[in-house]
Biopython code that builds the backbone (N, CA, C, O; Angstrom):
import numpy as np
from Bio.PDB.StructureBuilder import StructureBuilder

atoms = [
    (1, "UNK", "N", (-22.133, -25.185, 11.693)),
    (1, "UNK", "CA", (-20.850, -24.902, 11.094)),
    (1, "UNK", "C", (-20.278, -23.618, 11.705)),
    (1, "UNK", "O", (-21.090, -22.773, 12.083)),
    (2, "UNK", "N", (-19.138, -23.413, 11.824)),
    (2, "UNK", "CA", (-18.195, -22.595, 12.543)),
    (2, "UNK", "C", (-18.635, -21.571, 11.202)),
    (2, "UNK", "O", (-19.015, -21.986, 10.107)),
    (3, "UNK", "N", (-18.430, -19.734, 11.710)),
    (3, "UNK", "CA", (-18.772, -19.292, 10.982)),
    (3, "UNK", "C", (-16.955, -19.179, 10.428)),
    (3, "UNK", "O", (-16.617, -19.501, 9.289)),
    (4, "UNK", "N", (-16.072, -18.720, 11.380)),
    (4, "UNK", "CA", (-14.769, -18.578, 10.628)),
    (4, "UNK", "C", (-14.438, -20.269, 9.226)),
    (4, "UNK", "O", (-13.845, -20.193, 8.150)),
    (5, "UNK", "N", (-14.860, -21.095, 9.636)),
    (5, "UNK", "CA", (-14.709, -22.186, 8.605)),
    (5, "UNK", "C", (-15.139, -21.559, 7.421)),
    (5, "UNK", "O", (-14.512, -21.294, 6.396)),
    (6, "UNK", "N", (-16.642, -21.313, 7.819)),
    (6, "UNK", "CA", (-17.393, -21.077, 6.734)),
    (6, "UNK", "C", (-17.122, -20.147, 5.640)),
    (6, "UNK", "O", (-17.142, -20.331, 4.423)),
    (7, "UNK", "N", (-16.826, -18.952, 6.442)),
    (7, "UNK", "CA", (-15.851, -17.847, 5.551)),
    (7, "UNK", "C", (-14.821, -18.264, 4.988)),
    (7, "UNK", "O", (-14.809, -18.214, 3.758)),
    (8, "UNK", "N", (-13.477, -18.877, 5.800)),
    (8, "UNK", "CA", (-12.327, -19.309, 5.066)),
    (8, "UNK", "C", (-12.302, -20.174, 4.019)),
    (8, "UNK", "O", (-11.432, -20.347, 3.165)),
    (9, "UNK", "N", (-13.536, -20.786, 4.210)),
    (9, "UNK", "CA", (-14.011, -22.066, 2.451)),
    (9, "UNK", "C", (-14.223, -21.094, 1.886)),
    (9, "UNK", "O", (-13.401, -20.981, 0.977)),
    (10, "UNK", "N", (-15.439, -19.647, 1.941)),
    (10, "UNK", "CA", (-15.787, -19.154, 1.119)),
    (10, "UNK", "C", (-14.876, -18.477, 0.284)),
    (10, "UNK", "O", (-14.474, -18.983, -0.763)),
    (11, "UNK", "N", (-14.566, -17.493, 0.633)),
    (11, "UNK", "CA", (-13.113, -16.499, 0.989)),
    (11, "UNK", "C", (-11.693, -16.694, 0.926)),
    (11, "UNK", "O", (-10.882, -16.023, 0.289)),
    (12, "UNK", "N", (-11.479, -17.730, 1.687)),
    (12, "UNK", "CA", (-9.350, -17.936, 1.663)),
    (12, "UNK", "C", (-9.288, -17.196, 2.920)),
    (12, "UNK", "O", (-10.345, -16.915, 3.485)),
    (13, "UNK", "N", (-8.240, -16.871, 3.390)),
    (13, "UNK", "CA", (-7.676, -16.466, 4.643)),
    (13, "UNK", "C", (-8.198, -14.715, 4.638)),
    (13, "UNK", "O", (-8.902, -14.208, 5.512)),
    (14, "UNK", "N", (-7.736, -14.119, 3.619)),
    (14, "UNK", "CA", (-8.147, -12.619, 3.166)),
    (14, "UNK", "C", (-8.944, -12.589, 1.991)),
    (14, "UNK", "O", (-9.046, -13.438, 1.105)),
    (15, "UNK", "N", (-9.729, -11.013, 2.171)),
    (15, "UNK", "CA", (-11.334, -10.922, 1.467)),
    (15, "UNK", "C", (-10.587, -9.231, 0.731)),
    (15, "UNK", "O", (-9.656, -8.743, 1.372)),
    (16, "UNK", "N", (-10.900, -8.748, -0.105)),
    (16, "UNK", "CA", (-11.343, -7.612, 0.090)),
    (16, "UNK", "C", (-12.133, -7.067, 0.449)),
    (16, "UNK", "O", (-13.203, -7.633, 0.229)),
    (17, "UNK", "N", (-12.270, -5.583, 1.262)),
    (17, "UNK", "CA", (-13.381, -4.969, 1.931)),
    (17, "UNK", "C", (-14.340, -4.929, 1.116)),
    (17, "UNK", "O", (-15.519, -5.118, 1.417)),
    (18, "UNK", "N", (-13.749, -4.586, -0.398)),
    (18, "UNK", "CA", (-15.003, -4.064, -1.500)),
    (18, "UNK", "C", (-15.668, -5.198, -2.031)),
    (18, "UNK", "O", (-16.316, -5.045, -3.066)),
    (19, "UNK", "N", (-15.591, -6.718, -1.292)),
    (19, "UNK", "CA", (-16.167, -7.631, -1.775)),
    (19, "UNK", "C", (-16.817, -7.950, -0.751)),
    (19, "UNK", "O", (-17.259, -9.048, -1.087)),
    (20, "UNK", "N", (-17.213, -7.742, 0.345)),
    (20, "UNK", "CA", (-17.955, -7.993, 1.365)),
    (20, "UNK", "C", (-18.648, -6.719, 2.215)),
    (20, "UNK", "O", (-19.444, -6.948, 3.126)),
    (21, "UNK", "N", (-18.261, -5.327, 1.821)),
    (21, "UNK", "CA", (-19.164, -4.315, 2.606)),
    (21, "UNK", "C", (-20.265, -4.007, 2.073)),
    (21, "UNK", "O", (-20.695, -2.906, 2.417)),
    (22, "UNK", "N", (-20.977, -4.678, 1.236)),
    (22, "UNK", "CA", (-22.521, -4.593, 0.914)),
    (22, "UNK", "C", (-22.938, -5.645, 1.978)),
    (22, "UNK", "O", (-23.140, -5.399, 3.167)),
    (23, "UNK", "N", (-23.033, -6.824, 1.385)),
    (23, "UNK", "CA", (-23.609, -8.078, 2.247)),
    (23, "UNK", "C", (-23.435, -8.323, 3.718)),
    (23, "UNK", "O", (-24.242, -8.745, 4.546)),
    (24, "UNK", "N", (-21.916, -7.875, 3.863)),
    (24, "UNK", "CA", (-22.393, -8.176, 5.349)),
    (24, "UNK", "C", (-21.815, -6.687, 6.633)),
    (24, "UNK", "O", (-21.596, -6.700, 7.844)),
    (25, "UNK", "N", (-21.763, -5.712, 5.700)),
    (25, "UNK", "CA", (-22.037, -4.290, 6.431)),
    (25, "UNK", "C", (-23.025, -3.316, 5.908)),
    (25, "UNK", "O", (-23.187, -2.183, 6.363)),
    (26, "UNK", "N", (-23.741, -3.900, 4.814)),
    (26, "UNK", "CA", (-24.783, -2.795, 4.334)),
    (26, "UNK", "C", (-24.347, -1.132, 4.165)),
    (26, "UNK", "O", (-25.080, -0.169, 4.391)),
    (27, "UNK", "N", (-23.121, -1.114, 3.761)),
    (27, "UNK", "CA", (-23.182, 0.276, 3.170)),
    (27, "UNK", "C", (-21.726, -0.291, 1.728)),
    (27, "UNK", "O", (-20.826, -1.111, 1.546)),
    (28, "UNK", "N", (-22.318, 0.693, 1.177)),
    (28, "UNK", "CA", (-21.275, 1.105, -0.020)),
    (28, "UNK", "C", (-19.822, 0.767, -0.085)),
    (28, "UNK", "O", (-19.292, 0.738, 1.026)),
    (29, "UNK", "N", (-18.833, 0.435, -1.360)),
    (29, "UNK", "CA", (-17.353, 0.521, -1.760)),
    (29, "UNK", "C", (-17.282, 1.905, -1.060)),
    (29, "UNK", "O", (-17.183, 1.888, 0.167)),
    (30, "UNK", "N", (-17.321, 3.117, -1.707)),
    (30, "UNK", "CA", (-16.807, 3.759, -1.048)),
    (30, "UNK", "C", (-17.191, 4.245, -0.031)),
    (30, "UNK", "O", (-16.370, 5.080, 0.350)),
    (31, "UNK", "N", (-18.143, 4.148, 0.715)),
    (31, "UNK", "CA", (-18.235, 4.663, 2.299)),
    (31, "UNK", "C", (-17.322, 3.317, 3.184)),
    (31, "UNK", "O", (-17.043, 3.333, 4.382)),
    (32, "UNK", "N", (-16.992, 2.225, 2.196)),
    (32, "UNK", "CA", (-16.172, 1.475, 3.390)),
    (32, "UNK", "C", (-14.768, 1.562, 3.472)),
    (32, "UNK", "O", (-13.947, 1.162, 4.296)),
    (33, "UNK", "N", (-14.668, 2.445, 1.971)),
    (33, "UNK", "CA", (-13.179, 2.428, 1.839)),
    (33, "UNK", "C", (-12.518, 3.924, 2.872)),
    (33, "UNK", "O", (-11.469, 3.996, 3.512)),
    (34, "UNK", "N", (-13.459, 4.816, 2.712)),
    (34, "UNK", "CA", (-13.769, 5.834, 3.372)),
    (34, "UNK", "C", (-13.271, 5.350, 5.311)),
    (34, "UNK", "O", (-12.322, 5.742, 5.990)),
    (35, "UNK", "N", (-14.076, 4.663, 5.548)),
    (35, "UNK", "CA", (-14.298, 4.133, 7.258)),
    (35, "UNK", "C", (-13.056, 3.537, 7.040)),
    (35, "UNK", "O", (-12.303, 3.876, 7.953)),
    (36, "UNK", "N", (-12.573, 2.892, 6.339)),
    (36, "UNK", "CA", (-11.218, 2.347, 6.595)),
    (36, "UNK", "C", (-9.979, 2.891, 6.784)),
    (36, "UNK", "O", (-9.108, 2.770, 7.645)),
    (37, "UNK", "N", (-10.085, 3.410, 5.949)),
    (37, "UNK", "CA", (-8.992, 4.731, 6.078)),
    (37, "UNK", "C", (-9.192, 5.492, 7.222)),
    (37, "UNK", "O", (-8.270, 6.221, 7.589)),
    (38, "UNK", "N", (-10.005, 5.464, 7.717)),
    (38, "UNK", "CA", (-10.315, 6.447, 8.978)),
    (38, "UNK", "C", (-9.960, 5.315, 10.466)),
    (38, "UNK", "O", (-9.656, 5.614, 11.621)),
    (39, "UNK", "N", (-10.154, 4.010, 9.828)),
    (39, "UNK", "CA", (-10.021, 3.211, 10.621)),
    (39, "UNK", "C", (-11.377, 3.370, 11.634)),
    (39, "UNK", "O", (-11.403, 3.373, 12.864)),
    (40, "UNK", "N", (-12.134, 3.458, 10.977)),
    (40, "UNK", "CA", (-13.934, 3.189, 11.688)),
    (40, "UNK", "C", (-14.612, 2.346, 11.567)),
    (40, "UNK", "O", (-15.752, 2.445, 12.021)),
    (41, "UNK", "N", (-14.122, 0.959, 10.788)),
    (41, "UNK", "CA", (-14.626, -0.282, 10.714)),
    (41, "UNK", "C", (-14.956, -1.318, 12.030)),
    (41, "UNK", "O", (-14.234, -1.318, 13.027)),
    (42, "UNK", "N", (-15.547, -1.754, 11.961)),
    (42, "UNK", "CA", (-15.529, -2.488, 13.397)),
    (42, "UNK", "C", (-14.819, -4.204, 13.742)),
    (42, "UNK", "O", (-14.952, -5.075, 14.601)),
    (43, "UNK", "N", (-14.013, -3.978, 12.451)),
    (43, "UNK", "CA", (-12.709, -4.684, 12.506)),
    (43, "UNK", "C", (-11.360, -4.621, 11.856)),
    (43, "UNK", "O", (-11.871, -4.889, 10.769)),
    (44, "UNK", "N", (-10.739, -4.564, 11.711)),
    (44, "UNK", "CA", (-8.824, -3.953, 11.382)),
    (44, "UNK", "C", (-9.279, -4.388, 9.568)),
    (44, "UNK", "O", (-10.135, -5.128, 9.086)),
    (45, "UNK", "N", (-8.154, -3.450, 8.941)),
    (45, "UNK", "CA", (-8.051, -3.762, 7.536)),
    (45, "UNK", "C", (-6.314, -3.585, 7.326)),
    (45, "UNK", "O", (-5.466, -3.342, 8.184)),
    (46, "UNK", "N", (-6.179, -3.773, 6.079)),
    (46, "UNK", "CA", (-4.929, -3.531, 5.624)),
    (46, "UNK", "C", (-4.987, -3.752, 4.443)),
    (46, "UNK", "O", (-5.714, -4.450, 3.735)),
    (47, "UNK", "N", (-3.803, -2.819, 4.205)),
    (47, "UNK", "CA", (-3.167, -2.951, 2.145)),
    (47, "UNK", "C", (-2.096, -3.834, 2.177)),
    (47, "UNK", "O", (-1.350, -3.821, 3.156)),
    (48, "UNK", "N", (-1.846, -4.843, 0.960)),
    (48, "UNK", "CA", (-0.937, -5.762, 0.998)),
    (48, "UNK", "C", (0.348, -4.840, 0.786)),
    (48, "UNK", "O", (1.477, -5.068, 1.220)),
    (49, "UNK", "N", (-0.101, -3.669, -0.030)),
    (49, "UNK", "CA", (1.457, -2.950, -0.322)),
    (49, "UNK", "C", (0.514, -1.380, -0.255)),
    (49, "UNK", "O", (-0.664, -1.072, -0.436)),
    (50, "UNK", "N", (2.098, -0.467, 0.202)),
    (50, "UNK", "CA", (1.902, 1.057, 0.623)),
    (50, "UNK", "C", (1.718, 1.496, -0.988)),
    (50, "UNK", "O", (2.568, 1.667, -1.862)),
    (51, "UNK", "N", (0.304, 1.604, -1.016)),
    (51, "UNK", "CA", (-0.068, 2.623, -2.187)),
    (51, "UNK", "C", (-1.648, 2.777, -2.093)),
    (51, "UNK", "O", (-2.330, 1.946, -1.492)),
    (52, "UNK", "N", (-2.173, 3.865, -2.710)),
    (52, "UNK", "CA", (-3.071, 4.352, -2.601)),
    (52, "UNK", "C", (-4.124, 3.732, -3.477)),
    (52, "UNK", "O", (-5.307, 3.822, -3.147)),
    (53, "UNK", "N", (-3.796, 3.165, -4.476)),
    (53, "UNK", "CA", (-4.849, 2.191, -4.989)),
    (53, "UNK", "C", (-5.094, 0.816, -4.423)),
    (53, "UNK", "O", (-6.207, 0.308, -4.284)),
    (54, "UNK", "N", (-3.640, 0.125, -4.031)),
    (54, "UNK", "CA", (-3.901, -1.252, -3.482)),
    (54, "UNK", "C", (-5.211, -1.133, -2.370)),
    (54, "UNK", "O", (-5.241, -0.328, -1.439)),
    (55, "UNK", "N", (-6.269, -2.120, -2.691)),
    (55, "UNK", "CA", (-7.356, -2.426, -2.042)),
    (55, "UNK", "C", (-7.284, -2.456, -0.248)),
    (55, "UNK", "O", (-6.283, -2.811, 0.375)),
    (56, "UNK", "N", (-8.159, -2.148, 0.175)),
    (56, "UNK", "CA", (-8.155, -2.672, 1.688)),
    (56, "UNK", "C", (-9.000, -4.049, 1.481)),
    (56, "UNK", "O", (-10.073, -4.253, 0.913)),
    (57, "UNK", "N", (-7.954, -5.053, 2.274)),
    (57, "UNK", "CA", (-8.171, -6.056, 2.577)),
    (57, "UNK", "C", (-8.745, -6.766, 4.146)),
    (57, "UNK", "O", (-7.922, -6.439, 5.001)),
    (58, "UNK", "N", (-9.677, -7.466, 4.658)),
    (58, "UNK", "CA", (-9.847, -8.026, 5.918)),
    (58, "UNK", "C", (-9.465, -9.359, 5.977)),
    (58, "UNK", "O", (-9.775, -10.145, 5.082)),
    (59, "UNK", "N", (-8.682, -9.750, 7.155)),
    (59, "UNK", "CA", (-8.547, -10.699, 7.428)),
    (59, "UNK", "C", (-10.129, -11.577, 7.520)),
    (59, "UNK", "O", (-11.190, -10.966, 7.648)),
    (60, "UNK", "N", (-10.050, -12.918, 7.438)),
    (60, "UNK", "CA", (-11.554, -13.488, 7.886)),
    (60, "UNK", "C", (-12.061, -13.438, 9.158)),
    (60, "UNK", "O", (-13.098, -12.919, 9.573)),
    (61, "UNK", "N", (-10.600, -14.464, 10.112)),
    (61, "UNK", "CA", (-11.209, -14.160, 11.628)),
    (61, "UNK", "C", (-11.518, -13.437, 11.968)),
    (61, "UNK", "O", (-12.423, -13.581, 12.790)),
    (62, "UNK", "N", (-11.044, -12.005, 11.643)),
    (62, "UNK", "CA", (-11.842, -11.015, 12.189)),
    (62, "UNK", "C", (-13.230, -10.380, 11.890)),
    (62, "UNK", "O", (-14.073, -9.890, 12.641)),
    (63, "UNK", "N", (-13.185, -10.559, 10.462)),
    (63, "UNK", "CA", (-15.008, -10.885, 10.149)),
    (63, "UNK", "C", (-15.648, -11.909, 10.685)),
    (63, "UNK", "O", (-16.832, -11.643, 10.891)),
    (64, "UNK", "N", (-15.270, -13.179, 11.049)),
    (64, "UNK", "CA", (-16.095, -14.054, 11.461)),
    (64, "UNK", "C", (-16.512, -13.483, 13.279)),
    (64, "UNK", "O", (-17.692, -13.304, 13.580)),
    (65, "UNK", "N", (-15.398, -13.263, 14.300)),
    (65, "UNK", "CA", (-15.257, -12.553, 15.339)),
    (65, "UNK", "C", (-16.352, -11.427, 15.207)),
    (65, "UNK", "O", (-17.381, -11.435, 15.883)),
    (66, "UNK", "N", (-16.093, -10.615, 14.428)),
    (66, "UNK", "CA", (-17.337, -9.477, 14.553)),
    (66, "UNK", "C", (-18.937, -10.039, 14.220)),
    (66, "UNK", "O", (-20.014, -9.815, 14.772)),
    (67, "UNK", "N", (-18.502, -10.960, 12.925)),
    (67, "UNK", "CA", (-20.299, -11.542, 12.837)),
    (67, "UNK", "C", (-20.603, -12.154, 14.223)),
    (67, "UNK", "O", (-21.687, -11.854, 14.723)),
    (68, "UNK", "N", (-19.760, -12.994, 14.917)),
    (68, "UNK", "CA", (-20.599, -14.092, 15.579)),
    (68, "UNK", "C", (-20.838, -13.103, 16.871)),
    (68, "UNK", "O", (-21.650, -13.508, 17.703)),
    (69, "UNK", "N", (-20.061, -11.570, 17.153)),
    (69, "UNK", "CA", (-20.358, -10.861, 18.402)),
    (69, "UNK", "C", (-22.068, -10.028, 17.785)),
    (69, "UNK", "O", (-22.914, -9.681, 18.609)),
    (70, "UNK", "N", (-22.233, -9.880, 16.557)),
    (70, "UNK", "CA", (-23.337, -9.492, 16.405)),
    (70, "UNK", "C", (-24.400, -10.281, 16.161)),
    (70, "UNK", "O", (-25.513, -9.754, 16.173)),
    (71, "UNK", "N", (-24.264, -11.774, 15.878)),
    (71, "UNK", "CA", (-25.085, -12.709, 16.095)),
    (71, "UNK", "C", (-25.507, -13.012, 17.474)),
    (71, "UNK", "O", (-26.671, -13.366, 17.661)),
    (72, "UNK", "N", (-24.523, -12.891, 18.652)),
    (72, "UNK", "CA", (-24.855, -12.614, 20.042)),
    (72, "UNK", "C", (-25.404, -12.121, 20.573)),
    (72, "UNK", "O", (-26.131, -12.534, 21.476)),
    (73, "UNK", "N", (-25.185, -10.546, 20.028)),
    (73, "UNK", "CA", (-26.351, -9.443, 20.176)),
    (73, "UNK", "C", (-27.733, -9.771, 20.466)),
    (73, "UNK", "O", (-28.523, -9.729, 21.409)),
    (74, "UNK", "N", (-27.675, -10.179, 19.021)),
    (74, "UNK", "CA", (-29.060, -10.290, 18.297)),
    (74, "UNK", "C", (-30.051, -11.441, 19.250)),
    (74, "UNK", "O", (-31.139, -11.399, 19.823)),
    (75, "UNK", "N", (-28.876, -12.536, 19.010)),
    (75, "UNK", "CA", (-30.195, -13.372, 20.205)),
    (75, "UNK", "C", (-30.184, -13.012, 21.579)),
    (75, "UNK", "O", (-31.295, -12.808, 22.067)),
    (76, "UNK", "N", (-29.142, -12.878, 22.361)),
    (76, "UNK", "CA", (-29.006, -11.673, 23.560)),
    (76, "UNK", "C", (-30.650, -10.917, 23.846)),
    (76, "UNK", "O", (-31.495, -11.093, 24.724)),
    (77, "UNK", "N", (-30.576, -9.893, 22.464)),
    (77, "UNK", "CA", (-32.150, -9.321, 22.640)),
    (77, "UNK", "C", (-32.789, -10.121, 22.086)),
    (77, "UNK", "O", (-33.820, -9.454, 22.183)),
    (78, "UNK", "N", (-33.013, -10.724, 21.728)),
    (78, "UNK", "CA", (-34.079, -11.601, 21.515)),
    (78, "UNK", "C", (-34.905, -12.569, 22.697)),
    (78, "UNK", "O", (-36.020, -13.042, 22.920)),
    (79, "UNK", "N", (-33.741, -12.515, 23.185)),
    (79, "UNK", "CA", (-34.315, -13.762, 24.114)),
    (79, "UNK", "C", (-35.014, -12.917, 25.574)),
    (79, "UNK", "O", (-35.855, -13.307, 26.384)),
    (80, "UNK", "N", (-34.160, -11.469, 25.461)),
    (80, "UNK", "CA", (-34.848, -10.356, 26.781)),
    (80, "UNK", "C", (-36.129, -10.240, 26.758)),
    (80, "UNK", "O", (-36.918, -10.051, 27.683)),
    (81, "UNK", "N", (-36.374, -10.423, 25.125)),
    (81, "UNK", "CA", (-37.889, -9.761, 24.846)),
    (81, "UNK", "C", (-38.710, -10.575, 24.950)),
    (81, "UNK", "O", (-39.807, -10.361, 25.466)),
    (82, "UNK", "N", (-38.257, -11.901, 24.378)),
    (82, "UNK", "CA", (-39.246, -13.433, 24.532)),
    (82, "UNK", "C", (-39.116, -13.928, 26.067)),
    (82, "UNK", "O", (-38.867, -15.133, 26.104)),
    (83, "UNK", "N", (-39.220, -13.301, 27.397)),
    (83, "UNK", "CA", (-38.953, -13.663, 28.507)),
    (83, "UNK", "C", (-37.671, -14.678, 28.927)),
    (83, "UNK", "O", (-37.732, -15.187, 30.047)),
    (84, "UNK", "N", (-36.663, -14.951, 28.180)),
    (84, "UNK", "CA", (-36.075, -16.174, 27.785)),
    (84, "UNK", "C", (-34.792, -15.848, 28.452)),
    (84, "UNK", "O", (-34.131, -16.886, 28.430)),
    (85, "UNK", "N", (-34.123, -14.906, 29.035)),
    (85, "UNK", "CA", (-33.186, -14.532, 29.140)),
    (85, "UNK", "C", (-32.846, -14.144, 30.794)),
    (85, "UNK", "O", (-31.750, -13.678, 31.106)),
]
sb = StructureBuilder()
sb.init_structure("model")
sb.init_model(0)
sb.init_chain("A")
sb.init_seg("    ")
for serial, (resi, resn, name, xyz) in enumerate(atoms, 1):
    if name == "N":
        sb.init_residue(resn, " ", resi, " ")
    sb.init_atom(name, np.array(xyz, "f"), 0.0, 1.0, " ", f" {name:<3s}", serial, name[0])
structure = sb.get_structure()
């Protein structure tokens, strides 16, 4: 299964950050809300409207785009180490 499918069934088109930076960035609401604002995420966010409470939101493709470049990684080295590559 396509991972962007998979997300957009899960998800809808947009996520909030604060509903996905445990599981699939392993740090905290606020250290992601933090990186966002700083724009240090390792994919784009946005507020639906200019205010300081409205949530940062991620698009999916671009979560799915960043998972499947770190799923690459991963077997990338994997396969260096298992002679495979």
């Amino acid at each position: 299964m396509n991972v962007s499918f998979a997300l957009l069934a899960l998800h809808g088109p947009t996520i909030a950050l604060n509903e996905i930076c445990v599981d699939y960035l392993g740090i905290t609401p606020k250290t992601a809300n933090q990186r966002a604002k700083a724009a240090n995420l390792p994919f784009p966010t946005f507020k639906l409207r200019d205010s300081e409470r409205a949530p940062y939101m991620v698009d999916t493709s671009e979560l799915a785009s960043y998972l499947e470049s770190q799923m690459k990684a991963a077997k990338d080295e994997w396969l260096m180490v298992h002679g495979r590559g």
